[in-house]
Each structure stands twice: as C-alpha cells, then as structure tokens.
Legacy VTK file of the C-alpha trace (Angstrom):
# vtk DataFile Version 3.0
C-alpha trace
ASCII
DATASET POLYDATA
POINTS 216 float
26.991 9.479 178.473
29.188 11.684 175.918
30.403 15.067 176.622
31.650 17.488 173.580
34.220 20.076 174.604
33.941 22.752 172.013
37.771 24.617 171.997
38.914 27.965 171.077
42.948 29.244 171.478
44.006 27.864 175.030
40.800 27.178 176.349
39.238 23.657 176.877
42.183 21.295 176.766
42.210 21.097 180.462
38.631 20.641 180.535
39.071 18.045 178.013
41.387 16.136 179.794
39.851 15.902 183.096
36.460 14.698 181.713
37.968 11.954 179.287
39.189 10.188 182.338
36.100 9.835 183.267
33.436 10.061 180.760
33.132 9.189 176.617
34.533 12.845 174.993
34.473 14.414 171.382
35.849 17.819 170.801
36.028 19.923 168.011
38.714 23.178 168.088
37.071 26.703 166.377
39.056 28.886 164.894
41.422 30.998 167.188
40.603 34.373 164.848
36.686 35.198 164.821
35.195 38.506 163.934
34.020 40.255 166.807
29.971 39.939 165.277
29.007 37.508 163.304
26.834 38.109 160.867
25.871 34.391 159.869
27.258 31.785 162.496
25.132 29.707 160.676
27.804 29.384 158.283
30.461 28.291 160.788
31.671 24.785 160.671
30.746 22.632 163.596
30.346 18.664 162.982
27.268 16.976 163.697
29.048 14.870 165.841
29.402 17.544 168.392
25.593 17.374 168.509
24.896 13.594 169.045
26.654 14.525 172.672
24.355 14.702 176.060
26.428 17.512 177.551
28.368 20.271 175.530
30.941 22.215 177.473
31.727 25.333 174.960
34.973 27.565 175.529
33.773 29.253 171.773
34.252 32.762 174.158
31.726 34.514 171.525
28.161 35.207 171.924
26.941 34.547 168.301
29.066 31.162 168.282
27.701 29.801 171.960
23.723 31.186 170.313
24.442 29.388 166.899
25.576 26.005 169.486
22.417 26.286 172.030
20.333 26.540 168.617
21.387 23.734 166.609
21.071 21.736 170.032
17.592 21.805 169.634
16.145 18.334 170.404
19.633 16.487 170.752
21.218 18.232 173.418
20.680 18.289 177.381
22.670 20.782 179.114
24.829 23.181 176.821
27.949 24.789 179.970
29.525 28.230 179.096
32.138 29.146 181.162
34.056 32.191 180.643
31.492 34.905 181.860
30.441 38.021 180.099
32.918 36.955 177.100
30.684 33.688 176.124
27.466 36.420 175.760
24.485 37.706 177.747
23.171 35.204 180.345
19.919 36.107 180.190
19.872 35.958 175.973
21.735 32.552 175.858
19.261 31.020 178.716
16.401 32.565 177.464
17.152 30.936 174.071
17.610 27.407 175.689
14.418 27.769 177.270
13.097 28.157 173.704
14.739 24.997 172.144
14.353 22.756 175.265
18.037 22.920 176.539
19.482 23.487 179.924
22.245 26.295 179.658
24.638 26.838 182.482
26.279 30.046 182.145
29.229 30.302 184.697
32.181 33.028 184.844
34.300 30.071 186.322
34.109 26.441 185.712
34.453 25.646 189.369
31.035 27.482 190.136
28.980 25.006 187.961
26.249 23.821 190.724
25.518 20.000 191.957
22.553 19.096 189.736
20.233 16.345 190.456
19.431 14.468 186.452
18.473 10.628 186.271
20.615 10.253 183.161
23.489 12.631 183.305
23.449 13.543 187.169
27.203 11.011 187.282
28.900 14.203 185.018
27.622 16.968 187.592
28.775 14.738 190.464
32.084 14.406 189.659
32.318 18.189 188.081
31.523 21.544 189.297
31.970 22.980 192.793
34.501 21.216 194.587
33.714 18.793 197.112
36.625 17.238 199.380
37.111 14.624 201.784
39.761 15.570 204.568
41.705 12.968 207.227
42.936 14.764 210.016
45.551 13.513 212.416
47.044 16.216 215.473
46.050 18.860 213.569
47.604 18.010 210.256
45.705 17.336 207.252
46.943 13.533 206.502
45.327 12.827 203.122
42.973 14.668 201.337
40.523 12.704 198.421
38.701 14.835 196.067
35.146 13.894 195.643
33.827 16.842 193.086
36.676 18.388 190.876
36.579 21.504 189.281
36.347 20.670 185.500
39.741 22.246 184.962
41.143 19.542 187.494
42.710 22.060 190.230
40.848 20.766 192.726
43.698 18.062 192.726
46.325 20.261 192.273
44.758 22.032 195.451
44.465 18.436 197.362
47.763 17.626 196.339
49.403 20.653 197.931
47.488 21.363 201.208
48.534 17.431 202.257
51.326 18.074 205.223
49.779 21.510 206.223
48.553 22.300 209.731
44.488 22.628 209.476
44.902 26.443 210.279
47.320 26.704 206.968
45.847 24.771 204.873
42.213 26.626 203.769
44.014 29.904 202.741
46.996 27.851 200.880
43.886 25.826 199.202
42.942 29.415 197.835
46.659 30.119 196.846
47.295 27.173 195.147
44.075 27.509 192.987
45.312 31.023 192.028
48.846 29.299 190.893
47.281 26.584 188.984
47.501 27.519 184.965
43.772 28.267 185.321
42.191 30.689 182.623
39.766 32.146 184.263
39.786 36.678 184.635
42.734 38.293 186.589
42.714 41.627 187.868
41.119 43.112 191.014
37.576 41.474 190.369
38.731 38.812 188.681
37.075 35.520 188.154
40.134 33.594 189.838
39.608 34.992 193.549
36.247 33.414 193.359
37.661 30.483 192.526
40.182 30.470 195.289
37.841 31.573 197.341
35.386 28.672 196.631
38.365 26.067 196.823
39.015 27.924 200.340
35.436 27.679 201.874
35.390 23.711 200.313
38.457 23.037 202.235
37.422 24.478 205.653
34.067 22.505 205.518
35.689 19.384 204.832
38.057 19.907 207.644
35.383 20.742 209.816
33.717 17.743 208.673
36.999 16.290 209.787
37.238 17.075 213.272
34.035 16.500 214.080
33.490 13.109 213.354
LINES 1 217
216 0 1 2 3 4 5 6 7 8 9 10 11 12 13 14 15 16 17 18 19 20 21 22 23 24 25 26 27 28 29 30 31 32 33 34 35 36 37 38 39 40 41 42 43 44 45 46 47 48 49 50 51 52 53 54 55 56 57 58 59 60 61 62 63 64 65 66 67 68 69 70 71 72 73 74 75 76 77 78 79 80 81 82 83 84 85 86 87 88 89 90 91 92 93 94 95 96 97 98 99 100 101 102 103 104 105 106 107 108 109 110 111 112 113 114 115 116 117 118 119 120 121 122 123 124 125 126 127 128 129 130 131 132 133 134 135 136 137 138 139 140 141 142 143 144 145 146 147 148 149 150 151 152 153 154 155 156 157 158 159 160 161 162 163 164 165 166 167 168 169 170 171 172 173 174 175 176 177 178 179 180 181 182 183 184 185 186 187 188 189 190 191 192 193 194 195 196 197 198 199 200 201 202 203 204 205 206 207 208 209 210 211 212 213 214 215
C-alpha cells in the first residue's frame, strides 16, 4: 500500500509523519500562494508519482486544486481524503465528481472524523487512521496504561494517551478533550470550530474504552 500526502503551508507534515511509520509515503508540497479561482488547475504541477498511490490524503485547502486531484485520479486512485472542511470545496461537488471517475472521496472538516472502513486491499490504512479507538487498563480507579489502537492521522490520539495515564477515570475523559485542544492541531478555532469536535470525539473514545475497562 502507498499513501501520497499532498501539502500546502503548515498543513500535512503531521499527517505525513504519522502515516510513514506505518505505511510506504510520497508527498509532494503545492505552492503556499494560490489564487483564490483557478482558472486552469490543469496547468498546476503535480507529479505523476502522486498518482501511482492507493490513498491520497490532500491538505491542497482549494476547491479547484482537490477537483483537478480527484480528476486526474481517474482509474489509478482508490480513496482521495480531504480534510479541512468547507476550505478543501463543496462536498457534494468533490463526491459527486469521484462518483464520476470511480474514486472514493472522503470529505472530513477534521482528520480525526475519517470513519472505520471495511476494503480488502487498503482496509490496514483505515484501521490504524481515523476515529480514535483506545484500549484502557484500569487499576482503583486510575487509568494505568492506555494503548492506542486507531490514531487520529495527525497523531494526537497519542499525545491524548500519553497525558490522561495517572488520571483518576472521572478526570481523565474531559482532560482527553483538553489535551486534544492543546495539541498543535490545525483544524478551525472559534466558537464552532472544528477542534471541539475533535476533543469532543477524543472525549467520548476515552469514556468507552474506560467503560470497556471496568467492565471486563
């Protein structure tokens, strides 16, 4: 399996990092300054290599760039993953167009949203990336040691497993969402930012593992 991470400014190099440890990666870095429409992303630069890839995770964060991407895809590509919400371009125009050129588009606001997806060949990436998945060992009420099973692809989830270790199994869920909003994650601030979903998701993980925990 090969994964491409396509970057743009700041974005990606986490990504990058997390899923080379892992899985065979190629990347290829846009150019920070692109015009707001572009008229012929045709004309952009991307190497073919990007294309011989099973999986392409694209932080391009432009809608013509991630439409020019799903199109050359056509017939080499599996599953084309935009995070970044409404800036990587209309949903239902970038899935609609995958539909059209036989590729599976994931459009996520945050990267630790992408769902578990069951694939005979590439099912390994979307098992070991997406919505996290932990394993919790409780002792008196403590959480003892916590192993992450399903990482976000921007690798908090360890950050998160790392932290909540020591912490009383009341503490620990809301510091799990905490700790994901204090990890150098890119994803939207503000009141209805993208980043309380993602704590909140890391929070609701850690409570069912610890559930899991105590019941067994």
């Amino acid at each position: 399996m090969k994964v491409a991470v396509i970057l743009r400014k700041k974005y990606g190099r986490r990504a990058l990092e997390q899923i080379s440890k892992k899985f065979k990666t190629v990347s290829f870095r846009l150019p920070d300054e692109l015009p707001e429409v572009i008229d012929e992303p045709e004309k952009i630069e991307l190497p073919e290599y990007i294309f011989n890839a099973d999986i392409i995770l694209s932080y391009a964060l432009h809608p013509d760039m991630n439409y020019e991407i799903i199109r050359r895809s056509k017939g080499k590509v599996k599953y084309v993953i935009l995070p970044g919400g409404a800036k990587s371009g209309s949903p239902y125009q970038l899935k609609k167009l995958g539909e059209e050129m036989g590729v599976k588009v994931l459009w996520e606001d945050i990267c630790c949203a992408t769902p578990l997806i069951e694939d005979e060949e590439l099912g390994e990436f979307f098992k070991s990336f997406g919505v996290p998945e932990f394993e919790i060992k409780v002792r008196n009420g403590v959480i003892e040691d916590v192993k992450v099973k399903r990482s976000a692809i921007c690798g908090s989830s360890y950050f998160v497993a790392e932290k909540i270790k020591g912490l009383s199994v009341e503490e620990a869920p809301r510091k799990a969402g905490y700790f994901t909003q204090i990890y150098p994650c890119f994803a939207s601030r503000g009141l209805n930012g993208g980043i309380h979903r993602a704590a909140n998701i890391h929070k609701n993980q850690v409570e069912k593992a610890i559930k899991k925990a105590i019941e067994e």
